[in-house]
C-alpha positions as CSV (number, residue, x, y, z in Angstrom):
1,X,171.8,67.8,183.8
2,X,169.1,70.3,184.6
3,X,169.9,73.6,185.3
4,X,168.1,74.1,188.7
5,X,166.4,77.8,189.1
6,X,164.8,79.0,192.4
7,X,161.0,79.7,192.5
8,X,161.4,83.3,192.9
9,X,162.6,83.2,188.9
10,X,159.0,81.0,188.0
11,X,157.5,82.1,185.0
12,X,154.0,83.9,185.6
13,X,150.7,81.9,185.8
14,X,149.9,82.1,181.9
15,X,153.1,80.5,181.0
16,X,153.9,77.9,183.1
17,X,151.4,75.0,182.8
18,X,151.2,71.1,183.2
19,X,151.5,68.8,180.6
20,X,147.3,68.4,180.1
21,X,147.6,65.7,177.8
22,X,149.9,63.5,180.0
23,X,147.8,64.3,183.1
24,X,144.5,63.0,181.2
25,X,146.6,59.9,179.8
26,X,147.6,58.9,184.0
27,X,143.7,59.5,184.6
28,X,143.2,56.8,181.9
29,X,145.6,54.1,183.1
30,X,144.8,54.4,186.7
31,X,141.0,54.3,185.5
32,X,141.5,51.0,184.0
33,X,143.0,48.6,186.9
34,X,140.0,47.8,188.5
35,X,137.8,48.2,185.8
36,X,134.6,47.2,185.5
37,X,132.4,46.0,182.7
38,X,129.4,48.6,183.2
39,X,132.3,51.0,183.0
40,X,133.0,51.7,186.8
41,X,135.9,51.5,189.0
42,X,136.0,49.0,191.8
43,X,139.7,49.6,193.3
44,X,139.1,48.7,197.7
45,X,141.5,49.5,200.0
46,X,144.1,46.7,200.0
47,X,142.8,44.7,197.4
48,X,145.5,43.7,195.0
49,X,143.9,45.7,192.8
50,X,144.6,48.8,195.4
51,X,148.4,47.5,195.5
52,X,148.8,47.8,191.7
53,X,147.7,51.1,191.2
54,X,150.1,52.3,194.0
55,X,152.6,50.4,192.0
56,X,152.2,52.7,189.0
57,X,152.0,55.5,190.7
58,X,155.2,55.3,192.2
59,X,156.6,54.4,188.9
60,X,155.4,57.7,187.8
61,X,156.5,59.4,191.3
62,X,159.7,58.5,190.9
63,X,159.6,59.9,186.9
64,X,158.8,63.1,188.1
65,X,162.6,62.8,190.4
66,X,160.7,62.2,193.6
67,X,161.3,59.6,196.4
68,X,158.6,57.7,197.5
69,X,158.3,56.3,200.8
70,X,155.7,54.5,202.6
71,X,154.6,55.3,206.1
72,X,153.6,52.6,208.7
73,X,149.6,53.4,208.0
74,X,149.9,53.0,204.0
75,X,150.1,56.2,203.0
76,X,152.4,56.5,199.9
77,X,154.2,60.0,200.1
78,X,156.5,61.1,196.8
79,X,158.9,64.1,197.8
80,X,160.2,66.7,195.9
81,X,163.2,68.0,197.1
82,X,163.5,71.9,197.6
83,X,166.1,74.0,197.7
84,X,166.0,73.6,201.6
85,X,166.0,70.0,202.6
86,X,165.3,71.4,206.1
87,X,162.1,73.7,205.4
88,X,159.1,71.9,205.8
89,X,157.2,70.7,203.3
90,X,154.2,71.6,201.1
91,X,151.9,69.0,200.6
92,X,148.9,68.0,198.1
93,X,147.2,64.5,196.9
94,X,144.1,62.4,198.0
95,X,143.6,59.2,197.5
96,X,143.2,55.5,195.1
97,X,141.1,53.6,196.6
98,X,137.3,53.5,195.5
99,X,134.0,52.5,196.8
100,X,132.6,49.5,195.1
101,X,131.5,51.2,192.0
102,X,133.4,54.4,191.2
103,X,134.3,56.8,188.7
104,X,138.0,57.3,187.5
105,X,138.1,61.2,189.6
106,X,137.4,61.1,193.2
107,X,140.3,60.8,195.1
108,X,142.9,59.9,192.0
109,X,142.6,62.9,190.3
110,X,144.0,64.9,193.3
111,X,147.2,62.3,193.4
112,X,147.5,62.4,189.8
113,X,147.3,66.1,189.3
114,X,150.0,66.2,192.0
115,X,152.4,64.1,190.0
116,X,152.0,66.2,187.4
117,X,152.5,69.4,189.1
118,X,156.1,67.7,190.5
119,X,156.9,66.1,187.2
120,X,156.3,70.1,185.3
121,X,158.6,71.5,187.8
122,X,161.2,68.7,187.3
123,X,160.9,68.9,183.5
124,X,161.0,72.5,183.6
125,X,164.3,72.5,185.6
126,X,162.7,74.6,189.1
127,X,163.0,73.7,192.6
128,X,161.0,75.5,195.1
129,X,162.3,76.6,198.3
130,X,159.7,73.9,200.1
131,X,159.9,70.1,199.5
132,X,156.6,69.3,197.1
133,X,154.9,66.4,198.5
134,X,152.2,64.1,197.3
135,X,150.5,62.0,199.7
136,X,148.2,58.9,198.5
137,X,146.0,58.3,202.0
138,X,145.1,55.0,202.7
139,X,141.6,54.0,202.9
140,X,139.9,57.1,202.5
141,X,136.8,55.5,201.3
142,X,136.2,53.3,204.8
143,X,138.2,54.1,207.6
144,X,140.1,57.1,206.8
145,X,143.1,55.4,208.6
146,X,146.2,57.1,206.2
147,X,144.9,60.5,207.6
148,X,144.4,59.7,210.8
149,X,147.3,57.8,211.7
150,X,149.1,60.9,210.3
151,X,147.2,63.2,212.4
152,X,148.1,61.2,215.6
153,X,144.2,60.6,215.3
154,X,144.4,56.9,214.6
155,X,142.8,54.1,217.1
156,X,145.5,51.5,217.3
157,X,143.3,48.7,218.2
158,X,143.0,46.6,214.7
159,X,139.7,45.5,215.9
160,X,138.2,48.6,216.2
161,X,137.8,49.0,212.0
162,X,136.4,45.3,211.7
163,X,134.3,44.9,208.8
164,X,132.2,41.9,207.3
165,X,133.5,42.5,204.1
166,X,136.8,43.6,204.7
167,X,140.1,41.8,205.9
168,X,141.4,43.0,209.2
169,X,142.8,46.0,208.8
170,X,146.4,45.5,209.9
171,X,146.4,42.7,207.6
172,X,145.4,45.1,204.7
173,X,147.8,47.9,205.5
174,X,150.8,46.0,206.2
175,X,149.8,44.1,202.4
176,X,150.3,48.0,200.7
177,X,153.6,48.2,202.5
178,X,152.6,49.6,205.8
179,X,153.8,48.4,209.2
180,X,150.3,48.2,211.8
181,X,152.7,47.5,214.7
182,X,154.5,51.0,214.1
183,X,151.5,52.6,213.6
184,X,152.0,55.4,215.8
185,X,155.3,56.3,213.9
186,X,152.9,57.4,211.4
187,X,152.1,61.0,212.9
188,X,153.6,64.2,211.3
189,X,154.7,66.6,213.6
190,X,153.3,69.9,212.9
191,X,156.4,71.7,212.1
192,X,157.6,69.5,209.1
193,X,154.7,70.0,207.0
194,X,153.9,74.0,205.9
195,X,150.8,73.6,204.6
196,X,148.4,71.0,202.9
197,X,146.5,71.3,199.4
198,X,143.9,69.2,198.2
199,X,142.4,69.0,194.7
200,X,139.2,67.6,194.3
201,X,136.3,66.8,191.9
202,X,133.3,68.8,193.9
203,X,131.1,65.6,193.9
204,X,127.8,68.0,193.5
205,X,125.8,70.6,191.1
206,X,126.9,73.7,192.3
207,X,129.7,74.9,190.2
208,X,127.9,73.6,187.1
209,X,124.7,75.1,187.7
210,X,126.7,78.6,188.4
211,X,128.7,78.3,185.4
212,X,131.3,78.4,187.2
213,X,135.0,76.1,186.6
214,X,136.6,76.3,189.8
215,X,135.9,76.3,193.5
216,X,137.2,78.3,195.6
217,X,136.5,76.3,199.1
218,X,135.7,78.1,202.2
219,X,135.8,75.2,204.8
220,X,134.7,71.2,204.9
221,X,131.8,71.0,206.9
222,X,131.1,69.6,209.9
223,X,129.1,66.4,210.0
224,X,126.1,65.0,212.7
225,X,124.5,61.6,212.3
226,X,122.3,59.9,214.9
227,X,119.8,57.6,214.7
228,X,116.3,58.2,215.6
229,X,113.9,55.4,216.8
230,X,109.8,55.6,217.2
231,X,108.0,53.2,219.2
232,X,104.3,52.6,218.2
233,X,102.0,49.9,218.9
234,X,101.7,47.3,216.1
235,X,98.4,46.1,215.6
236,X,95.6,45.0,212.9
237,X,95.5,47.4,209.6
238,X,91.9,46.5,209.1
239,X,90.4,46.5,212.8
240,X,92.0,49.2,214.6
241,X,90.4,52.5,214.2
242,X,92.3,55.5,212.9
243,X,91.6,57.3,216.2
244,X,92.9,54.8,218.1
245,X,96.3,54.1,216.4
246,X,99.8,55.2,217.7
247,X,100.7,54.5,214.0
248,X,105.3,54.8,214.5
249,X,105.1,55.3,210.8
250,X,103.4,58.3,210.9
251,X,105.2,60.0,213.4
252,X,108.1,59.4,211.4
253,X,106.6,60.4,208.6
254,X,106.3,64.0,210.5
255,X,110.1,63.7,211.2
256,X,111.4,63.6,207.9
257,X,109.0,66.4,206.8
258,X,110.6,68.4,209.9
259,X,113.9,67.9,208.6
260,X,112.8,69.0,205.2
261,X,112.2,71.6,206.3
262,X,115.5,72.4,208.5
263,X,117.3,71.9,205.7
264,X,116.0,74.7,203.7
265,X,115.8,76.8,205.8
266,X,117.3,80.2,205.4
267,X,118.2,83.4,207.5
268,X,119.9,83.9,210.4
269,X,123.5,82.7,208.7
270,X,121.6,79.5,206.7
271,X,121.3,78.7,203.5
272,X,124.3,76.1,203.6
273,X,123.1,73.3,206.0
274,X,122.1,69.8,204.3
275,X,119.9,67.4,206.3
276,X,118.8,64.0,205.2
277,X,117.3,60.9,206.2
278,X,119.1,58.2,204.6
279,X,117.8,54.7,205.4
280,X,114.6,53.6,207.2
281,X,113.8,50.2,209.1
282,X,110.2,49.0,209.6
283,X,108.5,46.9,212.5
284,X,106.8,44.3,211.7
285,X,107.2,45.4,208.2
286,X,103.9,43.8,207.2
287,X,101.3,44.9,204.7
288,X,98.3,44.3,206.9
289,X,99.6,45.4,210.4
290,X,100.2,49.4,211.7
291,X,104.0,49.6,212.0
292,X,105.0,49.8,215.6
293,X,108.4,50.6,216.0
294,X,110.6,52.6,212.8
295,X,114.5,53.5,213.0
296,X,115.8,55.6,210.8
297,X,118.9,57.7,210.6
298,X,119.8,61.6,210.6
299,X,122.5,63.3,208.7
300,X,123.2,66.9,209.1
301,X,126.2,69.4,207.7
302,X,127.0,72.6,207.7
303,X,130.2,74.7,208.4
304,X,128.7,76.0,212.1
305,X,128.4,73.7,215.4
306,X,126.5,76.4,216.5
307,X,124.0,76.1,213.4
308,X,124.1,72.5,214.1
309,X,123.7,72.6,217.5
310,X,120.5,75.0,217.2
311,X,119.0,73.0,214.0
312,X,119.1,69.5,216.7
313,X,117.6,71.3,219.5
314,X,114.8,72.8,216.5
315,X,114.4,69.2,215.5
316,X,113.9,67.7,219.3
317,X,111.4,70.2,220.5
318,X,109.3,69.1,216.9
319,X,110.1,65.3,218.0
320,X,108.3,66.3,221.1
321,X,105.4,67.6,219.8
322,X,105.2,64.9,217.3
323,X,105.4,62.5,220.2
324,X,102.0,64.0,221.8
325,X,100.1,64.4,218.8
326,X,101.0,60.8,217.7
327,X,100.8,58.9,220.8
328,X,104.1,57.7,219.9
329,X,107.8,57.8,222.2
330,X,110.7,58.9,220.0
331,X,114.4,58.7,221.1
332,X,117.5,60.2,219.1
333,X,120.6,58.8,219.6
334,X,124.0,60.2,218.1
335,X,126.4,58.2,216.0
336,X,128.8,59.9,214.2
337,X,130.3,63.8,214.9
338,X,132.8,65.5,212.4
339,X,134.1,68.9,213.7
340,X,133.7,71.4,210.6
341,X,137.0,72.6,209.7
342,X,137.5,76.2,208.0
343,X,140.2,76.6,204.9
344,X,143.3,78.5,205.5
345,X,142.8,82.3,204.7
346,X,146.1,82.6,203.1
347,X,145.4,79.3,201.3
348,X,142.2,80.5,200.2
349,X,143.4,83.9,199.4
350,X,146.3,82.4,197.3
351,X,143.8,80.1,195.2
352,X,141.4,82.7,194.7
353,X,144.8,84.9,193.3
354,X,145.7,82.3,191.1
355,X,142.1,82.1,189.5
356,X,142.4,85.6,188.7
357,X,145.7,85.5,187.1
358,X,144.8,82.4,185.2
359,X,141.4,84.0,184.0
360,X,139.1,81.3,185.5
361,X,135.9,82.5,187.0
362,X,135.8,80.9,190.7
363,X,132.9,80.3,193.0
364,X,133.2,79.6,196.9
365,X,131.5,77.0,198.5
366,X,132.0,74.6,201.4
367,X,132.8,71.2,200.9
368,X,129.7,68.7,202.3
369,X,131.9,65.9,201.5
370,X,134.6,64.4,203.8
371,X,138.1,64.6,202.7
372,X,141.7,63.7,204.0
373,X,142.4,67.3,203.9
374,X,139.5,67.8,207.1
375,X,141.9,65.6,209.6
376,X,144.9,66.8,207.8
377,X,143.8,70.2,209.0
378,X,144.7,69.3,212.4
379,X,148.4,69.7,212.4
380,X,149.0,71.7,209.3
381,X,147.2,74.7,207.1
382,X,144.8,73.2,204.6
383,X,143.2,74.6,201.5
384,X,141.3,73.2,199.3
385,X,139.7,73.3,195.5
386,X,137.0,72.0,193.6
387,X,136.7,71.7,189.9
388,X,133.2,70.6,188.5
389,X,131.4,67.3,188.6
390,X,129.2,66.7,185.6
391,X,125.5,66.6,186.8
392,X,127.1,66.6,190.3
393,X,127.5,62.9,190.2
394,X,130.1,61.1,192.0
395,X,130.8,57.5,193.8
396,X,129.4,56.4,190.2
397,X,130.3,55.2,186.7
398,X,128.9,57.9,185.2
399,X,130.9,60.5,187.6
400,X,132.4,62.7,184.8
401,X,135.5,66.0,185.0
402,X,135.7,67.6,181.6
403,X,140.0,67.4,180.4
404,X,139.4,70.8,180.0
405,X,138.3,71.6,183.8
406,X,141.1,68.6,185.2
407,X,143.8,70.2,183.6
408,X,142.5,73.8,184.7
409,X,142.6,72.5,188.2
410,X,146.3,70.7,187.9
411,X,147.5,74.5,186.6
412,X,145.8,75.9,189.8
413,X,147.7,73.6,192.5
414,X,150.8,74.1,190.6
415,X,150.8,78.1,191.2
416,X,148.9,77.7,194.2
417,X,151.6,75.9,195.1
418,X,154.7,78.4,194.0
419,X,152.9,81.0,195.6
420,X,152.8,79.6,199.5
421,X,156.1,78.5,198.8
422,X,156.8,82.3,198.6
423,X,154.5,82.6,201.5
424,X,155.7,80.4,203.9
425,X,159.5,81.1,205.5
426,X,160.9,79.3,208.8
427,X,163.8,81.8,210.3
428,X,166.0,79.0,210.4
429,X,166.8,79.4,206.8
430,X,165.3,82.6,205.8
431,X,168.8,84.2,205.7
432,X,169.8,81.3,203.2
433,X,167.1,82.0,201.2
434,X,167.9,85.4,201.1
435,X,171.6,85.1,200.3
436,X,171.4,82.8,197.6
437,X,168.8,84.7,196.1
438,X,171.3,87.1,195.2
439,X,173.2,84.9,193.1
């Protein structure tokens, strides 16, 4: 039997560390159910393929002297019991599923370097004061659901998440073990979870480029898509004068040149606001006729609405001008709004400790990616960190996390993770803590 020692009796930083090699080995199995030939991972949501890999997981959950549950939404939670069955818990993980062709990192990294974290501390005899819990969200990829429904966030209408080439949705979460029809039962209330940790590949160049191994995330920014349509007149290529066009093409062509240009723009508090147009539709869409009417979308992020709000209301007096000079009419309409969410500062703080201890120069930096922690962060504290992506390539086969920077990363959430459990203390068993400490 192991002899159980409280966290306050944890070795330092440099001593205690995960078990790198059986970290990297988990990476390798999970990488291969859903393999695919050019080397890629296709693992969708409630695919079978989806169901399998949970399977293992839990396997290896349960290893690690966890109980695994499953919620009504999917989402797979492992739970390592603290000292204090009562005190709420501290969380981590991400998520398994994959877009259609992956990497082995994004998402399962997070889960797997969670496992290992609660399997070191079970090996290793300790038991924080906090429950250790690793949540696998379902459906981050798509719908987001596992975070959502845990957030209270969730719309309960199945409908509402129809996709052409997906199965219904309650049809998919109740095949991973989920119950649609309790979906509600789902939410977390705010006092049983202390705080929520989320390792991540960074899924970008940054941390590379610096030279840097870990990042030290200051917030997940907030996200604006709309979709912009021009209206032109269509007409002959060859017999219309270039005067006399209201070319929709051209106007648009303006448009994406002014959003260029928003998104480097510095000063003022930027510097760290992206802005893109990502797809593009033509009218008529004919080589020998002026295009009249073009949709295309917007996508903007940065970690101030205020920014955002002032880089839309840059970009719709440009539209008007463009409008004028172009003889065009040009209408924005919105589509998607993420709040930004900030880290926790003692999260953040307590990461940004650890990397000192542990030697590891660290970089902050938002995250311009969506994660489960950015809902999450509505009922609980949420940090986050980032170890490097190679080229800053993700959502590929080629996505790539050196061993050497995925087991620096595990060895960060696991003294992350000792620390808040030092941090955090409810008074209803603060005296215990105290008392038996003394023993």
């Amino acid at each position: 039997m192991l002899n159980i020692i409280a966290s306050t009796h944890i070795a330092p930083a440099d001593t205690l560390t995960v078990n790198g090699e059986r970290l990297m080995q988990m990476m390798t199995d999970v990488g291969a159910i859903g393999a695919l030939p050019n080397g890629g991972v296709r693992r969708l949501a409630f695919s079978p393929e989806d169901r399998e890999c949970r399977q293992l997981v839990r396997s290896w959950m349960a290893a690690a002297g966890m109980t695994v549950t499953i919620d009504a939404a999917g989402n797979m939670i492992g739970r390592y019991a603290g000292r204090f069955p009562q005190a709420p818990a501290l969380a981590t993980g991400s998520h398994l599923d994959t877009v259609p062709n992956a990497g082995i990192y994004d998402g399962t990294y997070g889960v797997l370097a969670g496992v290992e974290v609660a399997r070191t501390l079970h090996d290793q005899g300790i038991r924080p004061d906090h429950p250790i819990e690793v949540i696998v969200f379902a459906d981050e990829e798509r719908t987001m659901i596992g975070s959502k429904a845990m957030a209270g966030k969730a719309n309960l209408e199945p409908s509402f998440y129809e996709h052409p080439h997906y199965e219904p949705i309650d049809m998919g979460v109740n095949f991973i073990g989920g119950d649609w029809a309790q979906l509600p039962s789902a939410k977390r209330d705010t006092d049983g979870l202390a705080a929520f940790v989320e390792l991540h590949v960074e899924q970008g160049p940054v941390l590379e480029a610096a030279g840097n191994p870990m990042g030290l995330v200051t917030g997940i920014v907030g996200q604006r898509r709309y979709l912009i349509a021009i209206d032109g007149t269509a007409s002959h290529a060859g017999t219309t004068p270039m005067p006399m066009r209201q070319d929709a093409l051209v106007a648009a062509s303006q448009i994406i040149l002014a959003v260029n240009r928003l998104g480097n723009k510095t000063g003022d508090g930027y510097g760290e606001q992206v802005a893109t147009v990502g797809a593009m539709q033509l009218s008529p869409n004919v080589a020998n006729t002026i295009p009249g009417r073009v949709e295309m979308t917007l996508d903007i992020r940065d970690l101030s609405n205020q920014r955002l709000d002032a880089m839309v209301a840059e970009l719709e007096a440009e539209m008007d001008a463009i409008a004028t000079q172009t003889q065009t009419q040009i209408h924005i309409k919105p589509q998607l709004r993420n709040e930004p969410v900030p880290v926790n500062s003692h999260i953040y703080n307590a990461i940004a400790q650890v990397c000192d201890e542990l030697k590891l120069p660290a970089q902050s930096l938002p995250s311009r990616a969506s994660h489960d922690a950015q809902i999450i962060a509505s009922i609980t504290d949420m940090g986050m960190i980032f170890v490097p992506s190679q080229d800053g390539i993700s959502h590929s086969e080629t996505e790539y996390t050196t061993p050497e920077h995925c087991i620096q990363g595990a060895n960060i959430l696991l003294h992350t993770l000792l620390k808040l459990d030092q941090h955090y203390r409810c008074p209803e068993y603060l005296p215990a803590i105290r008392t038996e400490s003394k023993v």
